[in-house]
N, C-alpha and C positions, 0 to 999 in steps of 0.2 A: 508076592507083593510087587507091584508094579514101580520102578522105578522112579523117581523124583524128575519131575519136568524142569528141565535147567535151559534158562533162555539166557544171552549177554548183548550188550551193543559196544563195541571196541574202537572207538573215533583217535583220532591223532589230537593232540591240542598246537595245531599248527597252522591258526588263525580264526576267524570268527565263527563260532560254530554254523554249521549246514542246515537247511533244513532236511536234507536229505538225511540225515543222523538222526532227526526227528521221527523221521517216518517210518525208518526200519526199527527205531525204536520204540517205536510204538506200536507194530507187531509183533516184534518180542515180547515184550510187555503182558501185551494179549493173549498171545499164547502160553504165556507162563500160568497169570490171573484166569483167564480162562479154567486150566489144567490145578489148581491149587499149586502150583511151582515156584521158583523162584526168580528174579530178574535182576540182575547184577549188572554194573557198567567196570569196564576194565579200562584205564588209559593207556592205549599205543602210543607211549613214547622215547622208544629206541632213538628215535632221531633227532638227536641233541642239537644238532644244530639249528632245527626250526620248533621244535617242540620250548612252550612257555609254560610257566604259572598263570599268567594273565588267560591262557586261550583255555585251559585249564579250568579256572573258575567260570569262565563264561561257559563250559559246558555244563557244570553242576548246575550252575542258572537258569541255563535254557530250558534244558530237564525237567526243573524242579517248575518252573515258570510254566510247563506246560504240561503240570501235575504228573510225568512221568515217572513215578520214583522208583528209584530201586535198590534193591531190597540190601545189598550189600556194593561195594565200591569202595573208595579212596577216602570221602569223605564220611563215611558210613560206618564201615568198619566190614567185619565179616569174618567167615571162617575159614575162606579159604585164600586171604590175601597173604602176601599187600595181591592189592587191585593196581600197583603204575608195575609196567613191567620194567623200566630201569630200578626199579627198587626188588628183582625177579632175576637182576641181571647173572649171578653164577647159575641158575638153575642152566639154562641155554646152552655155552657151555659142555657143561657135564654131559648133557642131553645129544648133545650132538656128538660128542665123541663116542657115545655109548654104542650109536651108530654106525663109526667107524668100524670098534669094533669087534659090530655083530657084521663088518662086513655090509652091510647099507647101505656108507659111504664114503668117503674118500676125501684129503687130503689133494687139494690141488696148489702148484706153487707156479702155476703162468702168471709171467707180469701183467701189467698191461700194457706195454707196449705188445708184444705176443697176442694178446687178445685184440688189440685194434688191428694189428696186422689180418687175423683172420677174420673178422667182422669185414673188411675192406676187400677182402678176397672172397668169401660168401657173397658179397653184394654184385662184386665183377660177375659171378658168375650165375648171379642171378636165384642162390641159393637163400633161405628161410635164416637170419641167424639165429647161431643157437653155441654154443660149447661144446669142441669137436670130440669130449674123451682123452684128452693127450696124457691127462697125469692120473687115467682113470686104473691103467697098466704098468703102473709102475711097481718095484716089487718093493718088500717089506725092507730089504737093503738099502736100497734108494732112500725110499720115505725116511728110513732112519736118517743118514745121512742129512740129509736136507735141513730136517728137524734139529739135527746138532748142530748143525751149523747155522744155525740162528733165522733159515729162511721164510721169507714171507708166506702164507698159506690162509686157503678159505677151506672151506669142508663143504663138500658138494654133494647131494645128495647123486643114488644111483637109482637112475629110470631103466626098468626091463629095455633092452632093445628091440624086440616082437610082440607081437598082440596088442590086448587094448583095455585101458581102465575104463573102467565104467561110472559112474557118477548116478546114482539111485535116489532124485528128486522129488519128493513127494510132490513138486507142479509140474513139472517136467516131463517124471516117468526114467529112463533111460536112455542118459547122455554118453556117448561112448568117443573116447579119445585113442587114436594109435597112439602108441608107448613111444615110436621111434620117431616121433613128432614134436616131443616133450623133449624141452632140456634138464640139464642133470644141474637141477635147481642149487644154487647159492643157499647155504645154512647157516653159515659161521662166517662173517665178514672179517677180513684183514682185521681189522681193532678189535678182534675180541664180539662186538656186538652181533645178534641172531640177525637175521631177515626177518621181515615179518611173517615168511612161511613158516619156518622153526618157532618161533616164538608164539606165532599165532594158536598153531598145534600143542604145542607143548604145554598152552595157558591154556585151552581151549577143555583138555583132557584132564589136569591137576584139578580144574574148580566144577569139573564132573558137570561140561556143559551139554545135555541131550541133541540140542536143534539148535544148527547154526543155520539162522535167518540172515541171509544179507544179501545184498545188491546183487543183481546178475554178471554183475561185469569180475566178478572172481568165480565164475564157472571155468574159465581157463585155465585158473589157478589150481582146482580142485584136484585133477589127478595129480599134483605133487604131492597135497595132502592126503588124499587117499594111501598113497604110497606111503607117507610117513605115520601114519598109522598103523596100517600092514606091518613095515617094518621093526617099529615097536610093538606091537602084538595089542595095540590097544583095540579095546571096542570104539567103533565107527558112530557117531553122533547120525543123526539127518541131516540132510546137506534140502535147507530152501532156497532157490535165489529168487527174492522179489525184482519184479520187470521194475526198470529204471524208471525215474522222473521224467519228462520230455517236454523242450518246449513246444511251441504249437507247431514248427516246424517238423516237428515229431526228433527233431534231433536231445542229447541227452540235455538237461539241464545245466545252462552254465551262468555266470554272471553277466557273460557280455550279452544275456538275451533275458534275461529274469532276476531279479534280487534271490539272491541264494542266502544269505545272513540272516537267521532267526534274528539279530540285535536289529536289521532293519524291519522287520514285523512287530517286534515292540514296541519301536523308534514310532512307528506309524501308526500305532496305537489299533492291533488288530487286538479281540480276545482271543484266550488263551484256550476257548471251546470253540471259537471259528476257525482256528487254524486246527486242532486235535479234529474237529469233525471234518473238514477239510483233509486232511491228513488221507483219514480211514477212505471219503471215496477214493482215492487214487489205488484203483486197480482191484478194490472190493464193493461189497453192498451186505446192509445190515439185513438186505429183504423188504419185501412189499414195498417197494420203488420207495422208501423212505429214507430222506436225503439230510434231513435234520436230526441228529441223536447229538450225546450225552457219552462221554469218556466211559459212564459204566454200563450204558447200553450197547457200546460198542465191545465193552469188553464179552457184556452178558450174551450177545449173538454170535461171537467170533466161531469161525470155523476157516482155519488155514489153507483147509482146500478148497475153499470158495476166490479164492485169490485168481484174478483175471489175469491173464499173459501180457493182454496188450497196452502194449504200453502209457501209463496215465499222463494224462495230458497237464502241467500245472498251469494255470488259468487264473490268472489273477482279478479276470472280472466274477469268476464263477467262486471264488474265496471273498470276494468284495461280499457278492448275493449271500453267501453263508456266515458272513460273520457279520450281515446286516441281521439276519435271522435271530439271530444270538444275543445281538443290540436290543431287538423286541422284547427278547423272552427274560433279559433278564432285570431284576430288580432295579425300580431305577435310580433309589437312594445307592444303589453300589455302583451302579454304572457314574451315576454325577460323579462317585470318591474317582475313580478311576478314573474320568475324564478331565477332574482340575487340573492337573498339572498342565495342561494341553491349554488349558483358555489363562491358565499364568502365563504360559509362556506368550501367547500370544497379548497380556496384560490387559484382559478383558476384567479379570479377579487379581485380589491382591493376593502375595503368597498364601496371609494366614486369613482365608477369606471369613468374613463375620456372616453371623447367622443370615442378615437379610441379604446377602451377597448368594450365600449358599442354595437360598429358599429359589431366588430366581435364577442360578445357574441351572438348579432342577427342572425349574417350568422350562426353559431354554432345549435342556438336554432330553426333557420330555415331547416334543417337539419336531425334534430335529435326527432325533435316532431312528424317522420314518426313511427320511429318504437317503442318510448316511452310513458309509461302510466301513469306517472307523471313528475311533476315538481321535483322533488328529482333524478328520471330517468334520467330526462334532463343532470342531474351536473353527473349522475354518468357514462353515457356514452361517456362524455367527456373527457374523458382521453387523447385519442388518438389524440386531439386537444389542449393541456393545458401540459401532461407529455412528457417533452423531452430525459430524461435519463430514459432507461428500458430496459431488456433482455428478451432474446425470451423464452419463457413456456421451462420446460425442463420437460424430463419422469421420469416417477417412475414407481420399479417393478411389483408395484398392480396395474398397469393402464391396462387397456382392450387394447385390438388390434384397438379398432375401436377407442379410444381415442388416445393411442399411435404413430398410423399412421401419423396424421396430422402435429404430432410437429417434426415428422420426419423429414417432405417434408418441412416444414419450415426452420429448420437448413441447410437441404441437398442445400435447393436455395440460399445457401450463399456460396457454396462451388465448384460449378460446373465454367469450362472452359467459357462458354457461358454468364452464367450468372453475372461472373465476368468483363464481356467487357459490358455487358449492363449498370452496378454500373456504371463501369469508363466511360463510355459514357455520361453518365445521370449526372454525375458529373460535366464531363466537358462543358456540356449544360445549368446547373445549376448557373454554375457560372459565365458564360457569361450573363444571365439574371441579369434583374432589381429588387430591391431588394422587395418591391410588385409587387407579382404576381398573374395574373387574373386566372381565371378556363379558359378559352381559350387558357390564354399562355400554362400554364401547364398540357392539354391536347396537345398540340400541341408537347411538348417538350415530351412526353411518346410514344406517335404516332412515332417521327419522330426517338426516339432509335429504336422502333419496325421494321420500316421498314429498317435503316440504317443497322442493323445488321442481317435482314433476319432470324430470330429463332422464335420460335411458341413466342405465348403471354407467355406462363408459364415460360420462360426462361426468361422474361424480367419483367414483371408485379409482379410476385412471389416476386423476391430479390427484388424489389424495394419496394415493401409492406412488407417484411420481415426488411430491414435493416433501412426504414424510420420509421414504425410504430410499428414491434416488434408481427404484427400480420398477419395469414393467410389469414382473412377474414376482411369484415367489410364497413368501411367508405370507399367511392372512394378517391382514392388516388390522383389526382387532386384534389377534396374538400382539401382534408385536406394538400397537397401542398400550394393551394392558401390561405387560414387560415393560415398557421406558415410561409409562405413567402419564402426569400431563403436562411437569417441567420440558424434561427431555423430547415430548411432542412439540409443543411451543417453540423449542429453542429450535429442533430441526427444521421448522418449517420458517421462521425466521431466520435461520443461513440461507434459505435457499432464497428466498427471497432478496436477501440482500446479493447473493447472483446471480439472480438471472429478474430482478425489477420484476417480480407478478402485481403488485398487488400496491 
């Protein structure tokens, strides 16, 4: 009977969570759903000093927000918890002594003044540092001693000093490290607390995890884990390391070059499928060049060794294009719920918006989620549907020719013979109408200037999107007629006139 496929994501809660916590956990995930397994989250947090409750819940959050779930954790429950490893803290510990000894490892009692000294003399001489062995010889006499006597000690793992571990990557193949290259890793810190090599290993094997997926950047780390495996006699997981995030620079992902904060993708009002399908390309493909899926077609296609090496680019026009996708496909009464807060904030709706508030937030948002790549997008190209007092762009000396020209022609269609009969036309056709107006009528009533006055479209279309909207381009000017009705028509074009005298 084949083993239970056991996949984890182990994040620190030591500020806003990552997206990079996203993404590997979202192929754990996969792999686990894939294989009928399990997908567990464990929190790393040994490190009290930075480690929160707040960073904490924003991980369950994020998770959950981005339909991650898993199966057992802190907030979950399970059967092999607790899931925060300061609540794990004696196992470590025990675990590490056990160690000693089988003879493993060792008791060290260098200060650190002793260790800075030799770090400072490694560097003189141009050597790698690393932990010279000094208390690795010491005899069972000594270490007694020491230990009665009250003094300071870590427990340090023992690395072979020949040959070389291997590291058996299911993307990789075989990664091979010399042993005398390896330092004789930190287990048991002065306070009692693991490293996160100990504690990583030790939780990693208790909650009977198969496939550790994670970041490339603990390939370095592996042959100490390997070794402490070896050492405790346990069976060896798989060791994946997914190729890192990168900015365009190809360097790895960091704040000073990319939003790294799942809370700013929120905040920005991305979905929670543009970002999860966003996720999956980076450094995979579902097949047949098909760039748009579904949380559970990604999970229904997954195969782990399809995982690409090179390093995924994260692109935030290329997640703009994919979670405009998303915008399209999905429902658009859920999309308007999801977009209100966004046009409150911006006080286009009131909090507890009423039905006819709602009906046209929808036409609005139906709309406007063509050429928008978030829900933030959504409120902020609404202007031209929510601001009634505005004036037309005006130039500036530093402006280019190619800039300039536009706002030109804009100004200029408020002032011509021709286009001054189309306003008044359109006026007086205006206000004849009823005070909701459909996209039909209000096509009808632009049409029927056009043709009554016989002058090109520019002569009529221009001023009337000049003096209604305040712009050159943009929204069809029927949409946005039948959205503000014939008051809010009337009144826009009556500001504008009171500045700039057309008429």
């Amino acid at each position: 009977m084949c083993k239970e496929i056991r996949t984890r994501i182990a994040p620190s809660p030591t500020g806003d969570p990552h997206v990079g916590t996203a993404y590997i956990a979202l192929f754990n995930l996969a792999m686990a759903k894939k294989n009928g397994g399990s997908f567990l989250l464990r929190i790393e947090d040994t490190d009290q000093t930075r480690s929160t409750a707040d960073s904490e819940k924003q991980i369950f959050d994020s998770l959950k927000w981005l339909d991650l779930f898993y199966d057992e954790g802190p907030d979950v429950g399970g059967d092999f918890g607790p899931y925060r490893q300061s609540e794990r803290f004696d196992l470590y510990g025990k675990y590490a002594k056990e160690l000693v000894e089988k003879g493993e490892a060792y008791y060290c009692f260098c200060t650190r003044d002793r260790l800075d000294k030799l770090r400072e003399r490694q560097k003189a001489m141009k050597k790698a540092p690393g932990y010279d062995g000094h208390c690795r010889s010491l005899s069972s006499e000594e270490i007694k001693a020491k230990l009665e006597a009250g003094e300071d000690y870590v427990i340090r793992l023992k690395m072979p000093y020949d040959g070389e571990t291997i590291i058996k990557d299911v993307l990789r193949g075989e990664v091979k490290f010399a042993n005398n290259n390896i330092d004789d890793q930190v287990l048991l810190k002065g306070d009692g607390f693991p490293t996160y090599h100990l504690a990583n290993v030790v939780d990693d094997h208790l909650m009977g995890i198969t496939h550790v997926i994670r970041a490339e950047e603990w390939i370095a780390s592996t042959p100490k884990h390997i070794r402490m495996y070896e050492a405790f006699g346990w069976d060896m997981p798989q060791f994946i390391h997914m190729p890192l995030l990168r900015n365009a620079d190809r360097t790895k992902i960091s704040k000073r070059k990319n939003p790294v904060s799942l809370n700013y993708y929120v905040e920005e009002g991305y979905l929670k499928e543009g970002m999860i399908n966003f996720l999956g390309l980076m450094g995979y493909s579902v097949g047949e060049n098909k760039e748009i899926f579904t949380l559970d077609e990604f999970i229904e296609t997954f195969d782990i060794t399809k995982v690409s090496l090179g390093g995924p680019i994260f692109d935030l026009e290329k997640l703009g294009w994919v979670n405009n996708q998303h915008m399209r496909m999905k429902d658009l009464g859920e999309l308007t719920k999801l977009a209100t807060n966004f046009f409150i904030n911006r006080e286009f709706v009131s909090k507890n918006p009423s039905d006819a508030e709602i009906k046209t937030l929808e036409r609005v948002v139906e709309i406007l989620r063509e050429p928008a790549t978030t829900l933030k997008e959504l409120a902020t190209l609404a202007d031209i549907y929510y601001v009634d007092k505005f004036s037309l762009p005006e130039t500036t000396e530093d402006m280019s020719k190619k800039v300039r020209k536009p706002i030109e022609r804009l100004h200029n269609a408020l002032k011509g013979e021709d286009e001054l009969k189309a306003i008044k036309y359109f006026i007086a056709k205006l206000e004849e109408a009823e005070e909701e107006i459909t996209v039909d009528a209000a096509k009808s009533m632009l049409l029927d200037t056009l043709e009554t006055l016989g002058t090109g479209p520019g002569k009529v279309y221009m001023p009337l999107r000049a003096i209604i909207t305040g712009q050159g381009k943009g929204a069809e000017l029927y949409n946005v007629i039948s959205i503000i009705g014939k008051t809010r028509t009337l009144a826009r074009i009556k500001n504008m006139n009171e500045q700039y005298n057309i008429y």
